[in-house]
Biotite code that builds the C-alpha atoms (Angstrom):
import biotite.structure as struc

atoms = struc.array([
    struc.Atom([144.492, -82.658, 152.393], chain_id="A", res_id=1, res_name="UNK", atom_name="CA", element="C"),
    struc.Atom([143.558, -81.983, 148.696], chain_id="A", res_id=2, res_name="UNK", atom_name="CA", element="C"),
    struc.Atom([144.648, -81.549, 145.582], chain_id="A", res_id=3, res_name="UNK", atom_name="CA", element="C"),
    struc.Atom([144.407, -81.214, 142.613], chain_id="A", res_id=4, res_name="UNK", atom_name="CA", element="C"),
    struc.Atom([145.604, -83.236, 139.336], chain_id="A", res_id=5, res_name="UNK", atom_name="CA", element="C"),
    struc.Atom([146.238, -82.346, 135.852], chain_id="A", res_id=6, res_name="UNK", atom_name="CA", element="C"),
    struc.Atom([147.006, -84.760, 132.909], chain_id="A", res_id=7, res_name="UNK", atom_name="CA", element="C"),
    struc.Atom([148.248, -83.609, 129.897], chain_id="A", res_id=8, res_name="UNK", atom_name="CA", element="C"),
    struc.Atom([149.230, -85.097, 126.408], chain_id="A", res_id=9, res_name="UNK", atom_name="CA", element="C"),
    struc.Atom([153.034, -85.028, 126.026], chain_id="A", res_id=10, res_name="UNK", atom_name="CA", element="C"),
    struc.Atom([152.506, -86.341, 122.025], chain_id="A", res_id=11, res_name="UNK", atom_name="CA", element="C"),
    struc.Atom([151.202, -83.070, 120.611], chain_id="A", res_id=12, res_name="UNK", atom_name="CA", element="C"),
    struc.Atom([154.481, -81.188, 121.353], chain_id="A", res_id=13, res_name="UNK", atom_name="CA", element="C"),
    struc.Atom([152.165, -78.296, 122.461], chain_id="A", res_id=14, res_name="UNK", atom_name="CA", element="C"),
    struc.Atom([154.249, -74.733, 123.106], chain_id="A", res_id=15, res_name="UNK", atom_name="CA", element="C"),
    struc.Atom([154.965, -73.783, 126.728], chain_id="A", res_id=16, res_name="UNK", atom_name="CA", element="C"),
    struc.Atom([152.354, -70.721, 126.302], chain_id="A", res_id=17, res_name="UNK", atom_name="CA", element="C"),
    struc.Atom([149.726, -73.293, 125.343], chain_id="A", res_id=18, res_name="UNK", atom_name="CA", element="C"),
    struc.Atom([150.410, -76.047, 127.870], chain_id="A", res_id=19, res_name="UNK", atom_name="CA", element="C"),
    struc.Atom([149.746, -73.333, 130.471], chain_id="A", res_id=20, res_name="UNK", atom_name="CA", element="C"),
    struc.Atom([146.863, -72.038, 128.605], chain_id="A", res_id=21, res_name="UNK", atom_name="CA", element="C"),
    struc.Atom([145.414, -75.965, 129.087], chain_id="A", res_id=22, res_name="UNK", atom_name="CA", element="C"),
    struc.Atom([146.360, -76.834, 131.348], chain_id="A", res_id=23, res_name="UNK", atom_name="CA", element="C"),
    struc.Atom([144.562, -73.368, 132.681], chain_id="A", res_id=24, res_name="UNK", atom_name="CA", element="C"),
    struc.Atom([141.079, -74.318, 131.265], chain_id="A", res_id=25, res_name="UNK", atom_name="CA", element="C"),
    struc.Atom([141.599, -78.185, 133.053], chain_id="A", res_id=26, res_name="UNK", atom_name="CA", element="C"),
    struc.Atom([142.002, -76.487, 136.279], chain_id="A", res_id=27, res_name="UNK", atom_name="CA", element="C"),
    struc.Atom([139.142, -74.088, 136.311], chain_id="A", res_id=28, res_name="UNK", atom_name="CA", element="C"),
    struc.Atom([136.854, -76.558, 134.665], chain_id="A", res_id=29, res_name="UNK", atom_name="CA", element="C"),
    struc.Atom([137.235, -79.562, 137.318], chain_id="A", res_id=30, res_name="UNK", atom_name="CA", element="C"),
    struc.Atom([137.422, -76.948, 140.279], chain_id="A", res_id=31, res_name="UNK", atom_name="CA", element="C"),
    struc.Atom([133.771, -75.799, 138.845], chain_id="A", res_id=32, res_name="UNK", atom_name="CA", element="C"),
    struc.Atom([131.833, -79.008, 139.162], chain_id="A", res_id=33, res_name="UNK", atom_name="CA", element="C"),
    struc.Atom([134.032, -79.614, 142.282], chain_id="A", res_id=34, res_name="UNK", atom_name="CA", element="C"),
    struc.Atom([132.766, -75.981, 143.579], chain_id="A", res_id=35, res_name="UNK", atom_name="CA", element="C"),
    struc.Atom([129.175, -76.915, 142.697], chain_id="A", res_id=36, res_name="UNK", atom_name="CA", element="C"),
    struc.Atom([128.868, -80.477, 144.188], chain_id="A", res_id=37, res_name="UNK", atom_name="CA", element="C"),
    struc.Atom([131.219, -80.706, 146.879], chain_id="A", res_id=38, res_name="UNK", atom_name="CA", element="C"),
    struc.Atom([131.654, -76.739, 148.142], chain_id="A", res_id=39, res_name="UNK", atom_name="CA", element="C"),
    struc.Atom([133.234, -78.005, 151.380], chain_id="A", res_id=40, res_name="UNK", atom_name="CA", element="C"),
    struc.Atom([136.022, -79.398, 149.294], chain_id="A", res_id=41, res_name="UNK", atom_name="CA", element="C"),
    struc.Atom([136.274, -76.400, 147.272], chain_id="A", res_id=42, res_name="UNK", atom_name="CA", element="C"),
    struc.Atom([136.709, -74.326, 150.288], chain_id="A", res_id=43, res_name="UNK", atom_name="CA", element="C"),
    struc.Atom([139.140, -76.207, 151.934], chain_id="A", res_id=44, res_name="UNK", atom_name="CA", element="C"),
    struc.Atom([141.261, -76.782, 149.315], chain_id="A", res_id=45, res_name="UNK", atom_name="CA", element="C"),
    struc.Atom([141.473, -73.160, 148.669], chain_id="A", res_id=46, res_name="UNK", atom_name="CA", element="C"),
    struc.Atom([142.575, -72.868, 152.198], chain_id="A", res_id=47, res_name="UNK", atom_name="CA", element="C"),
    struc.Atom([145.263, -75.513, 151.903], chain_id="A", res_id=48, res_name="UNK", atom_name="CA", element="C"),
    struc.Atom([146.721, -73.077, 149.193], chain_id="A", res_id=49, res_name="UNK", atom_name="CA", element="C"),
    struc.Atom([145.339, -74.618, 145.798], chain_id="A", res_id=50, res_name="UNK", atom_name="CA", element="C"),
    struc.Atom([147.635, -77.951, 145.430], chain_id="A", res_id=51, res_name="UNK", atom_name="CA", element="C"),
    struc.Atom([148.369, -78.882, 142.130], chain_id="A", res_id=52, res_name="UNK", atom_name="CA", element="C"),
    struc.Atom([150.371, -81.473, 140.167], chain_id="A", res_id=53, res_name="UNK", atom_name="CA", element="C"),
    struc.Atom([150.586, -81.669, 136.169], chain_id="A", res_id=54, res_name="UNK", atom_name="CA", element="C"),
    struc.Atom([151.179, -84.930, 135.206], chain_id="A", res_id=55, res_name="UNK", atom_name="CA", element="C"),
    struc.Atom([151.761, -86.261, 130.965], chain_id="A", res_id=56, res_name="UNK", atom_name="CA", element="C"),
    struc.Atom([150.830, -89.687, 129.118], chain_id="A", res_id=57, res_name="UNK", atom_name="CA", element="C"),
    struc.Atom([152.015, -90.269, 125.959], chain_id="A", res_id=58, res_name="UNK", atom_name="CA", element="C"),
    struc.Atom([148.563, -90.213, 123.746], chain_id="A", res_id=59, res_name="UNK", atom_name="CA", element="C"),
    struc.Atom([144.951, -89.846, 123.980], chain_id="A", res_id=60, res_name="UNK", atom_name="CA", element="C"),
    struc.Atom([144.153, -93.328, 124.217], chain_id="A", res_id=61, res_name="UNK", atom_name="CA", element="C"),
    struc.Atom([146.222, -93.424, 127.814], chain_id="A", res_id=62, res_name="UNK", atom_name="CA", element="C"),
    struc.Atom([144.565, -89.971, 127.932], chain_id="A", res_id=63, res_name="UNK", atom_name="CA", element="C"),
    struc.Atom([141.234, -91.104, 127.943], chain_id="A", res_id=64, res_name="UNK", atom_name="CA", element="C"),
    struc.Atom([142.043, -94.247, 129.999], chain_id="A", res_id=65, res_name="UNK", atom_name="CA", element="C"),
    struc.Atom([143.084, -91.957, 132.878], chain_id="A", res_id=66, res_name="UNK", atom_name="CA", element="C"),
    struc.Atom([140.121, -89.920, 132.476], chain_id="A", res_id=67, res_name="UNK", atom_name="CA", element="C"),
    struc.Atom([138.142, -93.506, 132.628], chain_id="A", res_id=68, res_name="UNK", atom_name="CA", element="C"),
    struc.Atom([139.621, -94.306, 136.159], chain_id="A", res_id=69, res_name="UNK", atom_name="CA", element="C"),
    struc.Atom([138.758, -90.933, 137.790], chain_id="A", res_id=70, res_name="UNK", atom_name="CA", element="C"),
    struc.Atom([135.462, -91.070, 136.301], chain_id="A", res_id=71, res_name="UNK", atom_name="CA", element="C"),
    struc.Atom([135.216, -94.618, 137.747], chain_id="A", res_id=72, res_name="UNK", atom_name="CA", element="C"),
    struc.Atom([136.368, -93.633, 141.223], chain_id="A", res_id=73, res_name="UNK", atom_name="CA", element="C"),
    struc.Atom([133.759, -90.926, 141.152], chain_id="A", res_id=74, res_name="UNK", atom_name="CA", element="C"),
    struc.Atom([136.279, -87.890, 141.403], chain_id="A", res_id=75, res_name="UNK", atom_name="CA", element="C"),
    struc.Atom([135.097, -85.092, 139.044], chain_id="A", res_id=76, res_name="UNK", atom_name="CA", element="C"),
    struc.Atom([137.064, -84.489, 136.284], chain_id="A", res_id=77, res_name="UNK", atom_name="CA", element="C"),
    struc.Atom([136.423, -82.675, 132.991], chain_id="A", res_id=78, res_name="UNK", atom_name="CA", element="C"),
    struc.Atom([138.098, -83.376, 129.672], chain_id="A", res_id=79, res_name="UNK", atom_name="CA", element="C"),
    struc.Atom([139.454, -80.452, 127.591], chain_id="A", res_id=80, res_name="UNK", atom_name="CA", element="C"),
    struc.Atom([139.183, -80.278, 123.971], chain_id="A", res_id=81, res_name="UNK", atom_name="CA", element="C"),
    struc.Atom([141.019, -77.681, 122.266], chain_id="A", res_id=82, res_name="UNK", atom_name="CA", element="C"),
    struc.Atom([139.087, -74.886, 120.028], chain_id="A", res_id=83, res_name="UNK", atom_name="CA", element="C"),
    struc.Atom([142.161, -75.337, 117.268], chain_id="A", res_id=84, res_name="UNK", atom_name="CA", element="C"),
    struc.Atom([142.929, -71.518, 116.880], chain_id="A", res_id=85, res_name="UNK", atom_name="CA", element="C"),
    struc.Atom([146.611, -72.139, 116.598], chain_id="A", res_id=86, res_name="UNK", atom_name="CA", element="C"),
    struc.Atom([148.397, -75.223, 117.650], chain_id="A", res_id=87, res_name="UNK", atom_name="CA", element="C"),
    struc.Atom([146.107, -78.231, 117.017], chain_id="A", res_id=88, res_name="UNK", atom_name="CA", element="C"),
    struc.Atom([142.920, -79.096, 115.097], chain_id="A", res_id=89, res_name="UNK", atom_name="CA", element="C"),
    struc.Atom([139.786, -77.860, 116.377], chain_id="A", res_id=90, res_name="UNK", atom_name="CA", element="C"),
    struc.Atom([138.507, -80.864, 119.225], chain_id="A", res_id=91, res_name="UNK", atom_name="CA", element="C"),
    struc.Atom([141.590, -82.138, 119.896], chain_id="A", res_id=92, res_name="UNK", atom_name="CA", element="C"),
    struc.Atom([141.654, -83.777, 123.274], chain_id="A", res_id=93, res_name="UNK", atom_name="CA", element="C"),
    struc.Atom([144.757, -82.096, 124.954], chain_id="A", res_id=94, res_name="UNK", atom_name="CA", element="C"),
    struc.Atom([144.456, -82.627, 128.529], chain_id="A", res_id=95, res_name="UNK", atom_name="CA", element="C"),
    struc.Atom([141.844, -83.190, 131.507], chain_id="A", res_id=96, res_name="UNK", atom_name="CA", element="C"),
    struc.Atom([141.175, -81.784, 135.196], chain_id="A", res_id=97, res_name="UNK", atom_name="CA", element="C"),
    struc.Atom([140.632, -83.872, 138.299], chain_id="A", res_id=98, res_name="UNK", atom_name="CA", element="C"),
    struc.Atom([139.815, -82.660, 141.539], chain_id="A", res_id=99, res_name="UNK", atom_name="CA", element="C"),
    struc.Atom([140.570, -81.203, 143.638], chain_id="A", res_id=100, res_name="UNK", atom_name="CA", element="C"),
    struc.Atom([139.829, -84.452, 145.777], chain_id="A", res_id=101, res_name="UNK", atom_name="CA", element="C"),
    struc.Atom([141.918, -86.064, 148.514], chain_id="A", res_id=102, res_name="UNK", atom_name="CA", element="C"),
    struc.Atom([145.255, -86.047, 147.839], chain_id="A", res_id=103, res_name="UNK", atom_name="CA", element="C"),
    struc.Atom([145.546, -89.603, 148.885], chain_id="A", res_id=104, res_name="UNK", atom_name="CA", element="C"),
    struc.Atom([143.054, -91.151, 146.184], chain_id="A", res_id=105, res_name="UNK", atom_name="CA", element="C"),
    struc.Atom([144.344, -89.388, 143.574], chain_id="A", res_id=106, res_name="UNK", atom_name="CA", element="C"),
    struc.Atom([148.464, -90.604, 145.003], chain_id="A", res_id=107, res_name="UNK", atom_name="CA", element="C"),
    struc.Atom([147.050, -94.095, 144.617], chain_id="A", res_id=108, res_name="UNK", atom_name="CA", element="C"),
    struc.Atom([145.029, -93.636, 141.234], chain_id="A", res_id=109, res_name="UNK", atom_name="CA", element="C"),
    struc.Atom([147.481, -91.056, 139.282], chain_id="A", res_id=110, res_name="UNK", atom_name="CA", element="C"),
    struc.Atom([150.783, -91.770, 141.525], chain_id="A", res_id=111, res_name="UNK", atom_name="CA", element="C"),
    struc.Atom([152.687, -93.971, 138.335], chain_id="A", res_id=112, res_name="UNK", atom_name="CA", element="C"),
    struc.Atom([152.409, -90.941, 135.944], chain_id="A", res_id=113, res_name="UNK", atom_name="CA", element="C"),
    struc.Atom([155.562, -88.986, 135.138], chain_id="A", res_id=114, res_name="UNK", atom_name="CA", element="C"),
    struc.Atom([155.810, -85.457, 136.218], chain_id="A", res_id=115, res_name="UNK", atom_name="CA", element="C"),
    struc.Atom([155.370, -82.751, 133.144], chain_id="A", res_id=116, res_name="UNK", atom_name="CA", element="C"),
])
């Protein structure tokens, strides 16, 4: 099975609109390189119904250290950076996509994070 994972900044005190709208742009961004490099795990995760979990650190630097480990692992993952229209300065690293990939690896890698 596969899923896919979601890590997003808790520190910025983002607005429930914009978390979605984020965490929105880390989903479709790590399912793209997913859909162009592994299409057989794009496909069958859209059979299994699109699995997601959104996960929160407490600051970039944990940010980026969780970004760091998928990287490492070799899961694709993409790193959002916000354009700074309304709730942050423009580049601010708000959250990042991983997967989808097996559920399993990313239980063992991501499992210690709090829910959002």
């Amino acid at each position: 099975m596969y899923k896919q994972t979601i890590i997003i900044r808790s520190d910025l005190k983002l607005g429930k609109g914009k978390i979605g709208g984020q965490c929105s742009h880390a989903s479709v961004s790590s399912y793209n390189i997913v859909r162009k490099k592994f299409p057989e795990i794009a496909n069958e995760w859209e059979q299994e119904g699109q699995k997601k979990i959104v996960l929160k650190v407490d600051g970039e630097a944990e940010l980026l250290e969780q970004f760091k480990l998928a990287k490492s692992a070799g899961i694709p993952c993409e790193l959002i950076r916000d354009a700074g229209h309304t709730q942050v300065e423009p580049g601010t690293i708000t959250c990042i996509g991983i997967g989808p990939w097996n559920e399993k690896k990313l239980d063992e890698l991501f499992g210690k994070l709090k829910l959002l």
